[in-house]
Every structure is written in C-alpha cells, then in structure tokens.
MMTF fields as JSON, N, C-alpha, C and O atoms, coordinates in Angstrom:
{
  "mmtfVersion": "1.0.0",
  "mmtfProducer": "UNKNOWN",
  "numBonds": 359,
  "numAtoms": 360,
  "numGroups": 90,
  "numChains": 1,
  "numModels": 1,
  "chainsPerModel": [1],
  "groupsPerChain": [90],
  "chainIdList": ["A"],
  "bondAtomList": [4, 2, 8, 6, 12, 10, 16, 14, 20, 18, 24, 22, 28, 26, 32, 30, 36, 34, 40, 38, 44, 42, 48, 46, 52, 50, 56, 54, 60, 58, 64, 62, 68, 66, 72, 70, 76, 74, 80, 78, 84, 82, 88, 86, 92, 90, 96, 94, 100, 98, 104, 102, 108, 106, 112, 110, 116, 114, 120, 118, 124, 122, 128, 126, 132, 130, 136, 134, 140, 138, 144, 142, 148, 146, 152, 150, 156, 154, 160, 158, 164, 162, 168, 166, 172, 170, 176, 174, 180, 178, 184, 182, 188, 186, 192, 190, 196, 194, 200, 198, 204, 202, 208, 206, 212, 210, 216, 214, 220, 218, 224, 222, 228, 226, 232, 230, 236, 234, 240, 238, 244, 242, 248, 246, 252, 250, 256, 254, 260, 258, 264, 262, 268, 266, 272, 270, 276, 274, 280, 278, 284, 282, 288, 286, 292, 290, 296, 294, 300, 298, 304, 302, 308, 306, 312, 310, 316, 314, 320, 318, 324, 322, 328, 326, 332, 330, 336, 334, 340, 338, 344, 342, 348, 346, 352, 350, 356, 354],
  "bondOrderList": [1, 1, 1, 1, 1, 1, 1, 1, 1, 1, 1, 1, 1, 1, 1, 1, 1, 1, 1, 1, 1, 1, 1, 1, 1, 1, 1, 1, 1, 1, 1, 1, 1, 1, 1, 1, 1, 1, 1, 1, 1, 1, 1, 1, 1, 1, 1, 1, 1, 1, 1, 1, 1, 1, 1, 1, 1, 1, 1, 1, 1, 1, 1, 1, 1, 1, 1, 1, 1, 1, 1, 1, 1, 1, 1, 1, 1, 1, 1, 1, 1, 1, 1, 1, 1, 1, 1, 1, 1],
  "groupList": [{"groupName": "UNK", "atomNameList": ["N", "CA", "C", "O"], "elementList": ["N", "C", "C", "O"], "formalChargeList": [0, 0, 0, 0], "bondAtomList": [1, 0, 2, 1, 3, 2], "bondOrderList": [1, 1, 2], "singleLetterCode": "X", "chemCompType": "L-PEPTIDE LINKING"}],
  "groupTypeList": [0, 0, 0, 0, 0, 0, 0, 0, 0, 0, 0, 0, 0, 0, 0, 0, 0, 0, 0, 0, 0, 0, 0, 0, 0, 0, 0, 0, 0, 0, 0, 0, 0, 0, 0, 0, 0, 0, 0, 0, 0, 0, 0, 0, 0, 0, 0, 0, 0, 0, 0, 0, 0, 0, 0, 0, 0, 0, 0, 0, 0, 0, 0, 0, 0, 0, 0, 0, 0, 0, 0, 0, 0, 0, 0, 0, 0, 0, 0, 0, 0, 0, 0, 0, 0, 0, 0, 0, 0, 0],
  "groupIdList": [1, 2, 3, 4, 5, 6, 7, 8, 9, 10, 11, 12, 13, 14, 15, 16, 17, 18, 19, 20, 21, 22, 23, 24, 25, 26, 27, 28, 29, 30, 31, 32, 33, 34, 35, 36, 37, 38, 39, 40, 41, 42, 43, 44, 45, 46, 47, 48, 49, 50, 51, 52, 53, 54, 55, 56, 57, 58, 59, 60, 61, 62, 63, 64, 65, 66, 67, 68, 69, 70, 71, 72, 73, 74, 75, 76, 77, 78, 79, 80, 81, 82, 83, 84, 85, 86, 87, 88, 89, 90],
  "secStructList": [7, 7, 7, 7, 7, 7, 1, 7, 6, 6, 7, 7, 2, 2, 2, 2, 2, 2, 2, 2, 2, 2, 2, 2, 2, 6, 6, 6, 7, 7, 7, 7, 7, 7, 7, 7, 7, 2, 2, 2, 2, 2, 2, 2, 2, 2, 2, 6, 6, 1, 6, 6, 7, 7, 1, 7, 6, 6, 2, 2, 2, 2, 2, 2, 2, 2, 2, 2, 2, 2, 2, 2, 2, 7, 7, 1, 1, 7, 7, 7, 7, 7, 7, 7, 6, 6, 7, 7, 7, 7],
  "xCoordList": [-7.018, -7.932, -8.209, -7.247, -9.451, -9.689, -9.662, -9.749, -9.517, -9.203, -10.469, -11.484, -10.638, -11.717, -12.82, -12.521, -13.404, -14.779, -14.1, -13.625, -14.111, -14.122, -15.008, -15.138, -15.72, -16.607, -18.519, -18.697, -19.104, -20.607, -21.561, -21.808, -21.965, -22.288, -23.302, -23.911, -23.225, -24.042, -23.615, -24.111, -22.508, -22.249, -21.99, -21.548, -22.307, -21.131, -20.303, -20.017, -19.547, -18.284, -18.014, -16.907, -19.052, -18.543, -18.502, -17.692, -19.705, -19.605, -18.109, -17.605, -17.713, -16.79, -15.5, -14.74, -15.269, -14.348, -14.437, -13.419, -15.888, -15.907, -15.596, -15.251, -15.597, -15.054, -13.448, -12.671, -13.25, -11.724, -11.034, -10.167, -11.288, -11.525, -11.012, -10.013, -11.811, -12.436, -11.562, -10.592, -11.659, -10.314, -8.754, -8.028, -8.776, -7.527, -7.379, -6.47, -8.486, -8.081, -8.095, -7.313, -9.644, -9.003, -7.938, -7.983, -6.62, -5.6, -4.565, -3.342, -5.236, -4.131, -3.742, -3.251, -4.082, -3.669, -4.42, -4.97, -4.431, -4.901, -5.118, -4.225, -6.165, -6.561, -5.437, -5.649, -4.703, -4.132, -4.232, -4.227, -4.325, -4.73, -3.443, -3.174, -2.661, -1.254, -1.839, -2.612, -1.39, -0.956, 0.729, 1.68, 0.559, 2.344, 2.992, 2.457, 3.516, 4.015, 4.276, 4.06, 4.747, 5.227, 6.871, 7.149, 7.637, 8.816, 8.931, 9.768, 7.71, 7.373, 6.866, 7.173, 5.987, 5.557, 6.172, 5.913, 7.33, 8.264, 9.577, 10.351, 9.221, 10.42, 9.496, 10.219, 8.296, 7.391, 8.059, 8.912, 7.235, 7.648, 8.926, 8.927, 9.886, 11.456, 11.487, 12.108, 10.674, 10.967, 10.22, 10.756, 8.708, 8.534, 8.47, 7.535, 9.942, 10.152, 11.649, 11.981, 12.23, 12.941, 13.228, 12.238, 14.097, 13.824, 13.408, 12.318, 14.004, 13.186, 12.213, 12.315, 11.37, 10.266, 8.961, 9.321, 8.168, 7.123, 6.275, 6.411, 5.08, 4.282, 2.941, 2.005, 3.232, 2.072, 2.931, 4.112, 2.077, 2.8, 2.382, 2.7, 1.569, 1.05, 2.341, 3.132, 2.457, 3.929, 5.142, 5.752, 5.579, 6.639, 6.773, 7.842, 5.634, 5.629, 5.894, 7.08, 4.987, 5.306, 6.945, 7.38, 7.436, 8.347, 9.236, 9.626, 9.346, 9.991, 10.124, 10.958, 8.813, 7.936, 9.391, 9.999, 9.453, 9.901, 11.239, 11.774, 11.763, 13.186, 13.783, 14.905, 12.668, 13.563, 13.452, 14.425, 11.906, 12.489, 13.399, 13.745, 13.807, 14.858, 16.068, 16.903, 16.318, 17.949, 17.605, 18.43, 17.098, 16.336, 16.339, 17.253, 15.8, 15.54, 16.637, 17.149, 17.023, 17.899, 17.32, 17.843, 15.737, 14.791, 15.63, 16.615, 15.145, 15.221, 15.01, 14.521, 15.397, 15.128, 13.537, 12.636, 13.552, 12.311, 11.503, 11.733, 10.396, 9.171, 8.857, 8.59, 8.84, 7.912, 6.564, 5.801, 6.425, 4.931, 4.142, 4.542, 3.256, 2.298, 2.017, 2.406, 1.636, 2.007, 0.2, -0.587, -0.174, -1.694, -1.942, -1.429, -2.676, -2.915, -3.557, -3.112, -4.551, -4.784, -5.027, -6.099, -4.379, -4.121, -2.981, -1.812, -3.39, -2.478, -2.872, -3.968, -1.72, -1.493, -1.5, -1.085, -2.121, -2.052, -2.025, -1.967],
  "yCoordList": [-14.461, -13.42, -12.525, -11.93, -12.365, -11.465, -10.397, -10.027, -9.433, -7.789, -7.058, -7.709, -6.047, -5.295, -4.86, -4.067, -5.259, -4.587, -3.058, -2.263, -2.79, -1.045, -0.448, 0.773, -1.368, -0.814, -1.671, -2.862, -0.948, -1.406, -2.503, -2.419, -3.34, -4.81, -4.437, -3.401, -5.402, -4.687, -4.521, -4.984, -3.715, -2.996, -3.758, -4.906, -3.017, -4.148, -3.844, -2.666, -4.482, -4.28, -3.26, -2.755, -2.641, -1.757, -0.479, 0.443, -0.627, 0.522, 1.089, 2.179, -0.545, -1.045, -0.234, 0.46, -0.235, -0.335, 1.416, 2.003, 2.297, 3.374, 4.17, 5.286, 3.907, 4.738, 4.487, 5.103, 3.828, 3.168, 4.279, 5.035, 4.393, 5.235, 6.948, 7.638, 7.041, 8.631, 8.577, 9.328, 7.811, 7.947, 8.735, 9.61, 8.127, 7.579, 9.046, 9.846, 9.209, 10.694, 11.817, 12.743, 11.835, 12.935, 12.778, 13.607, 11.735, 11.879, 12.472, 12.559, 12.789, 13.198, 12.12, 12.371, 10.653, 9.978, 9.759, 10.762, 8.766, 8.579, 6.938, 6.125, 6.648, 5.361, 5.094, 6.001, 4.616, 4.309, 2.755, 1.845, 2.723, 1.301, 1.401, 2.558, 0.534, 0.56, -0.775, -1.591, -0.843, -1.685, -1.973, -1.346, -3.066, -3.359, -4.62, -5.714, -4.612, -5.515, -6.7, -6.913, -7.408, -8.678, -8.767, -9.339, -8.03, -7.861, -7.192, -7.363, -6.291, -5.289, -6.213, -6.163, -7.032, -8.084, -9.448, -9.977, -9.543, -10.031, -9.756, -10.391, -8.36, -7.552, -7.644, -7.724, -7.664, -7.446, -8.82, -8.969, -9.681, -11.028, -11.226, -11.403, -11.15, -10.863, -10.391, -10.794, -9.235, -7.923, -8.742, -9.051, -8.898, -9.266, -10.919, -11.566, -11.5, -12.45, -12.405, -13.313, -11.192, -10.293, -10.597, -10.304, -11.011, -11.117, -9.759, -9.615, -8.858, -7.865, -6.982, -5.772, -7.793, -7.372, -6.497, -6.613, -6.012, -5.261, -6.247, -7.155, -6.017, -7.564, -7.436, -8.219, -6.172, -5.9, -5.509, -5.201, -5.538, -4.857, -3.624, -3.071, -3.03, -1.856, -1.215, -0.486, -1.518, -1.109, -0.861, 0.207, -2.203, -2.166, -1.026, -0.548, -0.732, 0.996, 1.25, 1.507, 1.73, 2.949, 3.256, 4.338, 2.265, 2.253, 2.924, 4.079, 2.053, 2.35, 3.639, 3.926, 4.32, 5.532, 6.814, 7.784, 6.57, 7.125, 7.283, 8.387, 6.37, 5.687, 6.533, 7.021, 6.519, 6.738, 8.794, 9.548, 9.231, 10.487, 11.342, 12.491, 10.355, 10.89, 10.906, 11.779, 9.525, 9.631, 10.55, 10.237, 11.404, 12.007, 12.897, 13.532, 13.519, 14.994, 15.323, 16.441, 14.112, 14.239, 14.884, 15.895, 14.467, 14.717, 14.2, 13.462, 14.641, 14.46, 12.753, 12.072, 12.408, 10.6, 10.389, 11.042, 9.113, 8.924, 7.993, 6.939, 9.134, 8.485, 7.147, 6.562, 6.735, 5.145, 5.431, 6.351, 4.355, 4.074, 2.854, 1.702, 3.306, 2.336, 0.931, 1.166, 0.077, -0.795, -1.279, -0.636, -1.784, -2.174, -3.615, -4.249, -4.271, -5.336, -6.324, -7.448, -5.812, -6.462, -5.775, -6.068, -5.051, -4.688, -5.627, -5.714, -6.293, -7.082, -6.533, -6.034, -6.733, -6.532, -8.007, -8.969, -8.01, -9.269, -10.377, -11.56],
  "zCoordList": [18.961, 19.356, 18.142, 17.658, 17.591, 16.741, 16.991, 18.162, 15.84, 16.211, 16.597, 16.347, 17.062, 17.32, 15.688, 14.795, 15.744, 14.984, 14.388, 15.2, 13.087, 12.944, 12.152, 12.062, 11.486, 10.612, 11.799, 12.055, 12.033, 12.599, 11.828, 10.625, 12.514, 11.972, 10.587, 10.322, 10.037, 9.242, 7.945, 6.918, 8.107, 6.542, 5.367, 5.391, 4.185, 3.122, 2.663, 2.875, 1.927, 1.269, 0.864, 1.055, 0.135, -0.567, 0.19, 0.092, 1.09, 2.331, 3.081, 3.348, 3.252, 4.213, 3.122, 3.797, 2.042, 0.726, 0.923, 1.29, 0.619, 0.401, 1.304, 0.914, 2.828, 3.921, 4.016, 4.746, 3.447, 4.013, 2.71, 3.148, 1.491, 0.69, 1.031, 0.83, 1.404, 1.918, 2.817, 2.721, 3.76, 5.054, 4.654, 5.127, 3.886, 2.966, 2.296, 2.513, 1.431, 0.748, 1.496, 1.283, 3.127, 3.632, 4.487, 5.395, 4.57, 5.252, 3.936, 4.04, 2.89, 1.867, 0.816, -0.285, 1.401, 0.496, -1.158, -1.612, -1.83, -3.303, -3.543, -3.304, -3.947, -4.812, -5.851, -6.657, -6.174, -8.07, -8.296, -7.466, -9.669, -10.061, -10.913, -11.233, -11.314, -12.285, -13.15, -12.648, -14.384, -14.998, -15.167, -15.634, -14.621, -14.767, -15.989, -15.807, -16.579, -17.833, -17.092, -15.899, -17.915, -17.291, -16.383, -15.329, -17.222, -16.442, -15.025, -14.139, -15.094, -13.961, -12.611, -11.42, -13.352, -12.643, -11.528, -10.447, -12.903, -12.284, -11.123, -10.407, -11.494, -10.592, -9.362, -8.368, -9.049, -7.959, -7.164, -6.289, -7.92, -7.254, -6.275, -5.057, -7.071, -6.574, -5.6, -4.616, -5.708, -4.579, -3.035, -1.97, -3.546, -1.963, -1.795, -1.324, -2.399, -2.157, -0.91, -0.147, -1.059, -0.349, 1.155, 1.825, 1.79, 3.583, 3.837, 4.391, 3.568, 4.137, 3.028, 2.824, 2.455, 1.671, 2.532, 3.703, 2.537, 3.591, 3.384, 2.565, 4.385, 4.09, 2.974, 2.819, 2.293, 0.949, 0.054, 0.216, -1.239, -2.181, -2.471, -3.524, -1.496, -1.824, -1.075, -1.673, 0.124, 1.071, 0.308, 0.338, -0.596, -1.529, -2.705, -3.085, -3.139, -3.851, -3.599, -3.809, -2.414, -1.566, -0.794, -0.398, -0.77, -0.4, -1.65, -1.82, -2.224, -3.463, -4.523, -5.382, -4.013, -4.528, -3.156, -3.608, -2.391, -1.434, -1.462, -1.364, -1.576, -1.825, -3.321, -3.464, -4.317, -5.608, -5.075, -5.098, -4.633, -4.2, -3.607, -3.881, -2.509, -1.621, -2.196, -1.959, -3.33, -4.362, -5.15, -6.008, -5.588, -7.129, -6.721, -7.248, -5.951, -5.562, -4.372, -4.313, -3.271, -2.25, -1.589, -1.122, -1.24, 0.173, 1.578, 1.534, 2.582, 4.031, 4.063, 3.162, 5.036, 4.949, 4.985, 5.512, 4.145, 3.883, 5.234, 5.826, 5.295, 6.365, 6.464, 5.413, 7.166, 7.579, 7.115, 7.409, 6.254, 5.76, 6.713, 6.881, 7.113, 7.863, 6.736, 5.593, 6.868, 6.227, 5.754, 6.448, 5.228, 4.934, 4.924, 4.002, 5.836, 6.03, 4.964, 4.734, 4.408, 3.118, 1.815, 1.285, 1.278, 0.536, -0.556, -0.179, -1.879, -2.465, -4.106, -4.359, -5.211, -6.301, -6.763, -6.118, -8.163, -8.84, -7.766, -8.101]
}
C-alpha cells in the first residue's frame, strides 16, 4: 500500500525539495552539507553497518551529534530523533 500523497500532484522536485526545506528550518532545524575524508567515510560505513545502526545516515549524526553532547557538556538524556526516510550520504 502506498503512503498518502503530501506534496499536490503536480509539483517538482525542487518544489517538493524547497518546502521540505523551509519545513525543516521553521521547525528550528538546518540544511548542512559535510565533507567527510576517507577514514570518516569509512567510520560511516561501519557505523550503519551496525545491528542497531538508524535506517539513514542523516539519523546516525544526528545521533551521534546528540550523544557526544550529552557526554561533553552532561546534558539531560538525549531526545529521540525522528528518523528521515530518504535522506542518504555518499
């Protein structure tokens, strides 16, 4: 069963790309583009090769982004990140 329609027939990509965008920033969030080395690269792999890897690698940042705050600063436990369906790195 396919999912419900969220963007109105019609649109294009980039339409589709630029609201999802905007969504995104007015919920607070941010676009980033990284360049990562090769070792960095490789650590990715590893990571969401992981049984319990998240099912993006945008998730796996974020995760990770969360994780190193809460040891570092010794924040409150770190929030559940909604996870992004297609969202992929390299």
């Amino acid at each position: 069963m396919a999912r419900p329609r969220i963007h109105e027939p019609g649109t294009t990509a980039t339409q589709r790309v630029t609201a999802s965008r905007d969504a995104l920033v007015a919920a607070g969030g941010a676009r980033k583009e990284f360049r990562l080395s090769p070792a960095a690269v490789d650590a990715m792999r590893s990571l969401m090769s992981a049984p319990n890897a998240p099912g993006n690698e945008t998730a796996l940042i974020e995760r990770l982004l969360l994780e190193e705050k809460s040891r570092t600063l010794g924040s409150c436990a770190v929030p559940h990140v909604k996870q992004s369906s297609t969202t992929k790195i390299g």
